[in-house]
N, C-alpha and C positions, 0 to 999 in steps of 0.2 A: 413553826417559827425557825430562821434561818439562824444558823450558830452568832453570827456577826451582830442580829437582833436581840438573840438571847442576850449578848454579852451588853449590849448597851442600855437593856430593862434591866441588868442586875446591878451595874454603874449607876444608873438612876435610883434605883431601889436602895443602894447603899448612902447614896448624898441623900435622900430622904428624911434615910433616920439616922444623922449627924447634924445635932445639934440646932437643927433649923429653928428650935423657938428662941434661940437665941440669934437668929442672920440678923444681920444689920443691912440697911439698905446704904446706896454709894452715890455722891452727887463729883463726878471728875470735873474739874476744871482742867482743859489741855490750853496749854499756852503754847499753842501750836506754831513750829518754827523754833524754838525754844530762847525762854527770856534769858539774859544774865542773870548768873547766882551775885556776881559782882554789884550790880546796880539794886539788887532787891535782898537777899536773905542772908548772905556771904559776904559782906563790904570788907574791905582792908586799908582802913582811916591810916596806917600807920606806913604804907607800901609806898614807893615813889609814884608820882604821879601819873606815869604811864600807864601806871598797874590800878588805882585807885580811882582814878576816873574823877569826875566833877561833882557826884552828891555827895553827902553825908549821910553818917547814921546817926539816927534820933532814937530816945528813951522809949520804951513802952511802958505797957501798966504792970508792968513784971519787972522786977528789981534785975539790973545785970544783963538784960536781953534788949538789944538793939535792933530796927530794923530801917531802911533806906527812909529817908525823909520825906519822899513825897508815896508813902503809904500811911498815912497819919488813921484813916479809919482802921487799918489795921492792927497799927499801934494800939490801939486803944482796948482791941479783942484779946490780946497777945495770951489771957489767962487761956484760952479755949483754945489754942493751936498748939503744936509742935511742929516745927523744923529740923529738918536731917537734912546734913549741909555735906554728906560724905556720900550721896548714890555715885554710881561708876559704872562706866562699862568700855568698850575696846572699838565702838562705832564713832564716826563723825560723819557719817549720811545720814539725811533729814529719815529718808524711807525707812529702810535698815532699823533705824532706831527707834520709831515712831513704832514700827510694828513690835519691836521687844519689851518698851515699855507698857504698849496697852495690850500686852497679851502675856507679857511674862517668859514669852519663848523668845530665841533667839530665830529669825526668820527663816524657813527650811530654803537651801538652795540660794541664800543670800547674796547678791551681787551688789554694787552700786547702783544704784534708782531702781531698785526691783520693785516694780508694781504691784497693787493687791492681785492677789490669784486664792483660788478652792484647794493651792497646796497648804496656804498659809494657815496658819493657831488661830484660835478662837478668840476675839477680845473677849473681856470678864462676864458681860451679861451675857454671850451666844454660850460660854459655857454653862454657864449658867441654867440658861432656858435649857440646854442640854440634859442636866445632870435633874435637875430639877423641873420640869414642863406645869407650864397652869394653862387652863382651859375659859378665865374666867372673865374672856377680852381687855386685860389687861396686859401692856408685852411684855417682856423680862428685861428689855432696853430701848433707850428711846435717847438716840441725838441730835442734837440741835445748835446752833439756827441752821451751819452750813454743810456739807459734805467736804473733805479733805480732797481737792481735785487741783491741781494745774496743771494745765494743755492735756496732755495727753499721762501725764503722769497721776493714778490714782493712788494714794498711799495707802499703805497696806494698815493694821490692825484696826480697822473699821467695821469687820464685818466678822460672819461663822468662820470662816476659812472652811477646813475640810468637813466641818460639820454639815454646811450645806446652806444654803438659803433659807428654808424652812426656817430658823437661829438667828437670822441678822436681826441686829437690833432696828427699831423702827425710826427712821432718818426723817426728821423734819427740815425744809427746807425754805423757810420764812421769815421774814425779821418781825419777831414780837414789839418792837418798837412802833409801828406804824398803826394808825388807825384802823388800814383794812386787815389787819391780822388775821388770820385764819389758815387749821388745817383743814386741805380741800377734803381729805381721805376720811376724815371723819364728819363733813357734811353730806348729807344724802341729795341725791339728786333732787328736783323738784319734782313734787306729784308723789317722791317715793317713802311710806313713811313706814315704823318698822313692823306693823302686820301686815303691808304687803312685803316688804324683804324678809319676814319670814314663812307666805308663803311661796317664794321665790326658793328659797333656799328648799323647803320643800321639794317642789316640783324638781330642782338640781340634785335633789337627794336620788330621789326617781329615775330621774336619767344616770346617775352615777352605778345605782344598781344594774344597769343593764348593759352595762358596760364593764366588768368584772376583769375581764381579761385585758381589759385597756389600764383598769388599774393598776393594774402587776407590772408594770412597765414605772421604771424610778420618774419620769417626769409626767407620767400620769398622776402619777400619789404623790407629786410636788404639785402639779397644781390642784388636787383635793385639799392639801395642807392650806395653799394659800386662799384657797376658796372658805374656808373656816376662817380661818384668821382676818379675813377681811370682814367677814358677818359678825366676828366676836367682838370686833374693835369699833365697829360702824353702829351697833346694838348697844355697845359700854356707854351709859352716858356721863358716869361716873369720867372715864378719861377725856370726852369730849371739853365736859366742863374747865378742866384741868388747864385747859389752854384761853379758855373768856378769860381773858386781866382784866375787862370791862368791870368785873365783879369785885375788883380789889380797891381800896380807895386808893385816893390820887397822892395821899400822905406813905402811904407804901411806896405807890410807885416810883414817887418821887424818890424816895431811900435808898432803893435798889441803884437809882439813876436812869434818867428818861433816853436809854442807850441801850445801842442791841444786846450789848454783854448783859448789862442790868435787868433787863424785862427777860432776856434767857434766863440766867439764874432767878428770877424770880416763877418762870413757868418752870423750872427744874425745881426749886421747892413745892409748888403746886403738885408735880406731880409725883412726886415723893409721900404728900400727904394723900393720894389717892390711892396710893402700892405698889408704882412702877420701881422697882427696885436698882435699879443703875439707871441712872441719866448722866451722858457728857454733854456737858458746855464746850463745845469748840471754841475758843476766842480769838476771831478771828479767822482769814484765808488760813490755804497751807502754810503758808512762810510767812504770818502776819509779824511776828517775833524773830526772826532771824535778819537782825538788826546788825549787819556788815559794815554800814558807815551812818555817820549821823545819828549817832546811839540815843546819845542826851536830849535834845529837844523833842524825838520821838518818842521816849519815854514817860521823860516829863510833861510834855503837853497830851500827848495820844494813847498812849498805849495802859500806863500805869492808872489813872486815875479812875476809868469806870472799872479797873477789877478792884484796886483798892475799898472804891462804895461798896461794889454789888456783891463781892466777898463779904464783907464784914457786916452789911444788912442780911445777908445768907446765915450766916452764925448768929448772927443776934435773933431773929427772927426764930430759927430751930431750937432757938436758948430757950425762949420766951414760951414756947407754945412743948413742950418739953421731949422735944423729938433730936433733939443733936446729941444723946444719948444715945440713941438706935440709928443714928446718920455718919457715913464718914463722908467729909468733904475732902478732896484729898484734889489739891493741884500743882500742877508740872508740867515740864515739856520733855522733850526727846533726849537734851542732853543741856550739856551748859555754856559757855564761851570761853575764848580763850585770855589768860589771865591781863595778855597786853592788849593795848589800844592799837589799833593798825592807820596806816597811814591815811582812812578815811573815816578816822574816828569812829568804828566800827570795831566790836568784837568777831573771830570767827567761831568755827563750830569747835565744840570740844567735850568728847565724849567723858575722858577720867574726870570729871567732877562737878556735878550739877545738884539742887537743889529740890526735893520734897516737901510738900505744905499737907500738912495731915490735923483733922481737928474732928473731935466728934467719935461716935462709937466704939468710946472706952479709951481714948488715946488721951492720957496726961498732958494738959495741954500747958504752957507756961515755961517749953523748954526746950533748948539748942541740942539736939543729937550728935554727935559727932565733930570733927573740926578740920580743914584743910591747912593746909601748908601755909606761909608768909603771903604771898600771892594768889590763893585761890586756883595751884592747880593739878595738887593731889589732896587723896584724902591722909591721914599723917593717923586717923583712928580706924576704926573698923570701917571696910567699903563694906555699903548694900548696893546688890545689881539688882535690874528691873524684875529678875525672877524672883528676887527677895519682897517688891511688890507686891506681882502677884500670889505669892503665898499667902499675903498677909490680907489682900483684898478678897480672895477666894476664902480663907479663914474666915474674917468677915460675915461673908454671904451663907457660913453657914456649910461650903461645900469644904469637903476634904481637900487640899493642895496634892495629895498622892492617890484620885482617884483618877480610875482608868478610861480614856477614850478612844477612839479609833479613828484612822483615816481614812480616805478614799479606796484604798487598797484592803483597807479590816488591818492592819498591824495596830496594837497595842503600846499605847504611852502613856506615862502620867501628865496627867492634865501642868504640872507645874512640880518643880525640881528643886524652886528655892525654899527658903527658909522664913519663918514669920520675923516680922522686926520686931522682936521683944520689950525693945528700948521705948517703943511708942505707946505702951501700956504700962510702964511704971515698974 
């Protein structure tokens, strides 16, 4: 065994046995593009109006905690959530930023629109499936509906990074909303049913032994890897299922909201109850949320209302069946906007101060963390950075925040640097 191998079975052997019958599994909601802390969980009723903007805050079911007026279902959950109104960091690129918060690092080699690349961190499930590997065709992450792409710009914290392919989370690319719903990869061809795919896999096994030396080569034993992982996931009927909504009544689905976000987060609960252990909800393109001008009617009519439903049937639902115990739901975007209104009634981007939605797996839920300035655009109490996140989501899952992985080169880092958010557990 090669020292680089040794050192990444003893990484894994160590997140093993930490705490894993206590992981919690993780449902992200990315509000991709990133919404206003202003218009949703930060309002400032009292700031001039430049700064304030055109909704209100309205009362929740929690004495003294306000949230934007046209989240009313949310309102109503407000016992099971917590809000941290003080995250921060020093980015105002959509890319840059996207990949710090869903990995917790700061992006290696960071430039303006730096595309995903094999140099970049792991988002939370590849480390995951990393530190921790299951065999039992079930993946360690699965996102959905859409892939983070425009033109030629792919955003970065989406995948393994230096981990490798083997680790990416499994990218569904389909709107659950539509009648012909379906993932292609886990239907089988026709004619093909699974005693012949296994003895296909057989027969592959066969040829792979005779080929020995072709294995030893890194993208030979990448597509052995991938060759497993396809038969484990095509075999699971368990996760196939996971994805029929046909199976759910029409009184659910309706709840959720008969909308992409809505029937997403409702197959992100499904598959949460089967054991995929991280699922993101993309909501939305790249830049669906990166509302420059024309903020308010965007919001109000388009944007806010199927997360408002399909969040708060998401928590009520994990409430009820007794799983938002062992679930964090936790939603955000990249960063937050800027505190004034611009002359296209558009916020811009704005990294010092953006907003965290955390509910579920142990987080006291019924309370404002933190508090920004007059205006919404420092924090004025303790800042958490996206590493502060990831600590707390990798805590979470069970894995240590200081254990060790390696990159393409074999050098040694801790998987994550920041600190747990304390404040979110009481």
């Amino acid at each position: 065994m090669s020292a680089l191998a040794g050192r990444a079975k003893a990484a894994a052997a160590e997140a093993a046995n930490s705490s894993s019958d206590s992981a919690k599994q993780i449902v992200i909601v990315w509000l991709t593009g990133a919404a206003s802390h202003h218009e949703t969980f930060d309002m400032k009723p009292d700031s001039p109006a430049e700064i304030r903007g055109e909704f209100n805050p309205v009362s929740t079911s929690v004495a003294g905690m306000q949230i934007c007026e046209h989240l009313p279902h949310l309102a109503k959950q407000a016992d099971k959530y917590a809000v941290i109104r003080t995250l921060s960091h020093k980015d105002n690129n959509h890319l840059m930023s996207t990949h710090h918060v869903l990995t917790g690092h700061l992006q290696p080699g960071a430039f303006f629109d730096k595309v995903a690349s094999r140099d970049d961190w792991p988002c939370y499930s590849s480390g995951l499936g990393f530190l921790r590997p299951r065999n039992d065709g079930i993946p360690s992450g699965v996102n959905l509906p859409t892939f983070l792409l425009q033109g030629p710009l792919t955003w970065p914290g989406q995948h393994a990074g230096f981990l490798g392919p083997k680790f990416d989370p499994w990218q569904i690319k389909g709107d659950p909303q539509k009648p012909d719903f379906k993932v292609d990869s886990l239907t089988l061809s026709p004619g093909l049913d699974v005693s012949r795919l296994d003895r296909r896999e057989t027969l592959l096994n066969e040829i792979n032994i005779q080929q020995q030396q072709l294995d030893r080569a890194a993208e030979a034993t990448r597509l052995t890897d991938d060759q497993q992982l396809a038969f484990s996931i095509l075999t699971s009927s368990r996760l196939a299922k996971a994805f029929e909504l046909n199976h759910e009544a029409d009184s659910v689905r309706d709840r959720f909201g008969r909308n992409t976000t809505g029937q997403s987060l409702l197959v992100a609960r499904r598959l949460i109850e089967v054991g995929v252990p991280v699922v993101q909800v993309n909501v939305g393109g790249a830049q669906t949320w990166d509302n420059h001008g024309n903020i308010f009617p965007t919001l109000k009519d388009r944007l806010l209302p199927p997360v408002d439903m399909g969040v708060a049937a998401l928590l009520e639902d994990l409430h009820e069946s007794g799983r938002l115990d062992d679930t964090l739901v936790m939603m955000l975007g990249e960063f937050g906007r800027t505190p004034k209104i611009n002359d296209k009634q558009g916020r811009d981007h704005w990294g010092p101060c953006f907003f965290g939605f955390f509910a579920g797996g142990g987080v006291q839920g019924g309370q404002m963390i933190g508090r920004s300035d007059d205006i919404g655009a420092y924090p004025v109490t303790t800042a958490y950075s996206p590493d502060d996140v990831g600590a707390t989501v990798y805590r979470l899952l069970g894995i240590p925040p200081n254990a060790e992985v390696h990159d393409r080169l074999g050098r040694p880092s801790r998987l994550n640097s920041g600190n747990v958010i304390q404040p979110l557990f009481g």
